[in-house]
N, C-alpha and C positions, 0 to 999 in steps of 0.2 A: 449626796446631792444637795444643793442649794436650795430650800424652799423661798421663792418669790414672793408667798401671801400668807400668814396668819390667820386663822379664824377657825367655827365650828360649822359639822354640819349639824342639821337641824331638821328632825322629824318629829311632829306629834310634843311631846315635851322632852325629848330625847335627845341630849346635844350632845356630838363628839367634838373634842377639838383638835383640829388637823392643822397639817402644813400641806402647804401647794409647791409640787415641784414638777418643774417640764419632762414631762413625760416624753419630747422628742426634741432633735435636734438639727441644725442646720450644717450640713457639709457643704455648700456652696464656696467654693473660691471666688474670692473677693478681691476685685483688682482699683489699685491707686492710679488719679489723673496725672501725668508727669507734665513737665513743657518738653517737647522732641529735642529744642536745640542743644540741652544742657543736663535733661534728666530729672530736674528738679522737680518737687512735690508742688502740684496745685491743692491750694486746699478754701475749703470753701468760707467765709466770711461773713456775720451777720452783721449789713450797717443800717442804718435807721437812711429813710429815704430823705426826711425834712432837714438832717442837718448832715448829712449823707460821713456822720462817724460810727466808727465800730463799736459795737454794745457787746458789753461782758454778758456772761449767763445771766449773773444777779440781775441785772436790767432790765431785763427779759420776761415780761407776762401773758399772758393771754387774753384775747378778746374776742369778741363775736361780728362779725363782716353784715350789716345790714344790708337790703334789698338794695338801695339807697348809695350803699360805700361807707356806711356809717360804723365807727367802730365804737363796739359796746364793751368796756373792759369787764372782763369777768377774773375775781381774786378768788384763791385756793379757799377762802374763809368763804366764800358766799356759796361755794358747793359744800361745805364741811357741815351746812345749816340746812342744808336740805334735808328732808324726811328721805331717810335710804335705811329701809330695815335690812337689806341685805349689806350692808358696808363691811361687815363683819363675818358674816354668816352664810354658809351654803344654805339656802332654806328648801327643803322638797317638796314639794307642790303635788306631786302624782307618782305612782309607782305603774306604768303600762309596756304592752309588748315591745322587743326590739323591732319588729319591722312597722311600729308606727312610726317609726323617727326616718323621716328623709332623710337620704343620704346627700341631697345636697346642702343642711344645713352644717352639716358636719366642718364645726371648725377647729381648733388649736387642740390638743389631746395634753394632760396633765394626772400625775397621779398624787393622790391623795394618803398621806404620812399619817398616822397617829401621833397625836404630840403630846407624849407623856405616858405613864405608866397608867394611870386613871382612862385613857381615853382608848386600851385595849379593849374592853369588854364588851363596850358598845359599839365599835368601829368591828371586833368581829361577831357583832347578833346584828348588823348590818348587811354584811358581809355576804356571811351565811342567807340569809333572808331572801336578799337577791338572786345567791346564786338558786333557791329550793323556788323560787315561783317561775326563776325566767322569765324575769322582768327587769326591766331598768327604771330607774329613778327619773325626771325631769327636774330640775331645780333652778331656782334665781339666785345668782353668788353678782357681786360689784365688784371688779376689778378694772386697776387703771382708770379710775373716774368715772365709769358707764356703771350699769346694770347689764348683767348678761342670761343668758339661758344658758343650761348646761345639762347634760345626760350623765348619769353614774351609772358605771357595769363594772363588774367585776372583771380583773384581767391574773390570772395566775390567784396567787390569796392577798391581791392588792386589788384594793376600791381607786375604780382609774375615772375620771372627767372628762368629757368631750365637752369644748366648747360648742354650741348651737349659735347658728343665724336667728333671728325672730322671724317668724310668716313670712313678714311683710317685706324683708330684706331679700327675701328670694323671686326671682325675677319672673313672669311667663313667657313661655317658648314661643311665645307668639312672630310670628314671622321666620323659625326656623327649619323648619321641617321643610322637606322639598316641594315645590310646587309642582300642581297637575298631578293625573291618576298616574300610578304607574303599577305596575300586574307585574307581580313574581309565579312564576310558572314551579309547577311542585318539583320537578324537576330541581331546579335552582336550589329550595331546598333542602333537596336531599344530600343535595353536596354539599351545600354551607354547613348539614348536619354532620357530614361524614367529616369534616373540612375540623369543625370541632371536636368528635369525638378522636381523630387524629393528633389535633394539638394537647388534649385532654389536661389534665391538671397539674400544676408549679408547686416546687417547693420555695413561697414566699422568699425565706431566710436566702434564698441563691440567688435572687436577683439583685443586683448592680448597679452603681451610675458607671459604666463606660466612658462618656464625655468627660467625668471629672478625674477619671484615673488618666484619660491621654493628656490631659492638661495639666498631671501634676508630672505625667513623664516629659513634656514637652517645657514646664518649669525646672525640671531637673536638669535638663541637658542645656538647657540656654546657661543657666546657670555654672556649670563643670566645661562650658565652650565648646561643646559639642556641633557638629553640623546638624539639622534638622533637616531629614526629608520626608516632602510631602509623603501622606499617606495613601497606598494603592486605594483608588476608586472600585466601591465594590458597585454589585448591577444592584440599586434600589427595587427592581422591580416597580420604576415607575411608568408612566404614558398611558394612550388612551386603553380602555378595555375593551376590544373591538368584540370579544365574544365570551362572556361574562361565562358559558359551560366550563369552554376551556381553560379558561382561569380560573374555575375552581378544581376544577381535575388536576389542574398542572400543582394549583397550592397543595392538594390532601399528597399527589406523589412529593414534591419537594419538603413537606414535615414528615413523611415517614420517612424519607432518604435521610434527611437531618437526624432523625432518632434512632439509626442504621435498624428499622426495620427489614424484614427479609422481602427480597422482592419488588423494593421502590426503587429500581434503577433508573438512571436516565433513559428518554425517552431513545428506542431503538437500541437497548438492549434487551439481552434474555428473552423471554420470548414474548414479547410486546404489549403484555397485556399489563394493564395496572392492579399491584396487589390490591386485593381487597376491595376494591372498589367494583359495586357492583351495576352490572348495565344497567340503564335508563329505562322503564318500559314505557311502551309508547300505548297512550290511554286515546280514545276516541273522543273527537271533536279538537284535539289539538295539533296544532301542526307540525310534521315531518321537518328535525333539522336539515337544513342545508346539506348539495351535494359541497362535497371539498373538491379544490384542484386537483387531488391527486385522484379520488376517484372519476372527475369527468377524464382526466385523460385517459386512466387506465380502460373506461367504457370505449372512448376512441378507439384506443389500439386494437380492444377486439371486434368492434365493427370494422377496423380495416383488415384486418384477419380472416373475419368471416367472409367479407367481398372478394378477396384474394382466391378465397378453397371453392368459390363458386363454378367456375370456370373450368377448373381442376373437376368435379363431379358433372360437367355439362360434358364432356370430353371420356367420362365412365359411360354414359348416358351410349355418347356415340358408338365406343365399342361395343358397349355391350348387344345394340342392334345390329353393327356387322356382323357380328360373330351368332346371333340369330341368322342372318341373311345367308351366311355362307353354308351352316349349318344344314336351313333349309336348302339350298343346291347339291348338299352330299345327300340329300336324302333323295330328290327329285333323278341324282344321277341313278342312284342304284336301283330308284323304281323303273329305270329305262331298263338299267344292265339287266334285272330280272325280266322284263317284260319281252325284249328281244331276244333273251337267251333261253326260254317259254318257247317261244313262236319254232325258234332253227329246229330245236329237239321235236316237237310234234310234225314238222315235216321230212326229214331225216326218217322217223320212225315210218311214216306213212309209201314212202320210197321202197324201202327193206320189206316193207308186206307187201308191193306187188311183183316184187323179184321172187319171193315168196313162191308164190301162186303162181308162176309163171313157171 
């Protein structure tokens, strides 16, 4: 690889001296201005406003834009005379934890070469050094005309560079954060945790730019005269979130479906319930979700049910007293039949004893 920068680094009285080489790279597709009518290349022009001709590079210096409009020319010799002990030099400043360093300082990533056969020894009791306290370095290295700040950590058994923002380049969040109180219910998350421990962890190395892979198939085919057709519209899963539970229940089922776990079917199959996902318990002093439409109607259908079989039992009701009523008339009958059939016998009998005696 191409080293960019020259110089040593610099601890204590310790210097290594290295090369700087881009530790990363830019895959972006890069597209040219054309004119429509013709195809032709636009291409951009430096002229000078005062006498409105085109200036060569060599022409070409820099200067400093006053409050005013005023321009302050500044020559490569007047920054060359400036006091910059790092011009040369990574110098290290501090040796402290990785989670003191913000991660939003975090700029440009470069690793750091040994240059030369002399500047193994001490590039690996560096090295080493780092990797045995678990700490990174912080440093002041000059590149491209500035002074910069920089972090060194070990990456594999190469000493790698992060460029650093300064403090003061970093901005505060002030005005971003949502306005007014808003209450997340534990509920909420339980899911958002479930919802994570679902999606759980990537292997970095797999993940992809998509956008630049369609764009370099859709510069293939333009290219070879191919037809291009638009691409099917997938569901973004955008619009409002009318009910932030169900949207998260619906994400943890649609990442386990995505990761063919057992059980995350779509909704209304198998037997309806969501794998793994466990019900919600319902704690005191908070309130009872909402009924759904499908539960108030099913409550309808069996209150009109129940009103229906009412009627049906008032009409039990009724038989059941005729069939007393009648009941009691077979019984009142036979206390006749006996009672008159008592009476004939004792005077029949009373007959025959005075024929008797006669």
């Amino acid at each position: 690889m191409r080293s960019i920068w020259n110089g040593a680094i610099s601890f204590g009285l310790v210097s290594i001296p290295i090369k700087l080489v881009n530790a990363t790279e830019n895959h972006s597709i890069h597209f040219r201005q054309i004119h429509l009518a013709d195809g032709g290349r636009i291409r951009y022009r430096k002229v000078c406003e005062l006498d409105e001709e085109e200036v060569a590079g060599g022409e070409i210096g820099k200067a400093y834009e006053d409050a005013d409009g005023t321009m302050i020319p500044i020559t490569d010799e007047d920054l060359a005379q400036l006091p910059l002990p790092t011009a040369k030099t990574i110098e290290i400043v501090a040796f402290v934890p990785a989670d003191q360093i913000d991660p939003l300082q975090m700029d440009a990533a470069y690793y750091l070469s040994a240059n030369g056969v002399p500047a193994a020894k001490p590039y690996t009791l560096l090295r080493e050094a780092l990797k045995r306290s678990n700490k990174v370095a912080v440093a002041k290295y000059a590149l491209r005309g500035r002074e910069r700040l920089g972090m060194l950590r070990v990456v594999d058994d190469v000493i790698a560079m992060h460029g650093l923002l300064w403090p003061d380049e970093i901005r505060a969040p002030e005005g971003v954060a949502p306005e007014g109180d808003v209450t997340v219910r534990d509920a909420e998350l339980d899911l958002a945790d479930a919802l994570m421990d679902t999606l759980g962890e990537v292997d970095m190395d797999s993940l992809h730019d998509d956008y630049r892979e369609a764009v370099e198939e859709l510069i293939a085919a333009k290219a070879s005269g191919e037809t291009v057709r638009p691409a099917e519209s997938g569901d973004a899963g955008g619009g409002k979130v009318i009910d932030l539970i169900a949207a998260l229940e619906n994400s943890v089922q649609a990442a386990k479906k995505s990761r063919g776990e057992e059980g995350a079917g779509a909704e209304g199959e198998g037997d309806g319930e969501m794998a793994d996902v466990h019900p919600i318990k319902k704690t005191s002093g908070k309130s009872s979700p909402q009924p759904t439409k499908k539960s108030t109607a099913a409550a309808k259908k069996s209150t009109a049910a129940a009103r229906k079989s009412t009627p049906k039992s008032t009409g039990a009701k009724k038989s059941t007293s005729t069939t007393k009523k009648s009941t009691a008339k077979k019984t009142a009958t036979k206390k006749q039949t006996s009672s008159s059939g008592g009476s004939g016998t004792k005077k029949k009998t009373a007959s025959s004893r005075k024929r008797t005696s006669a």
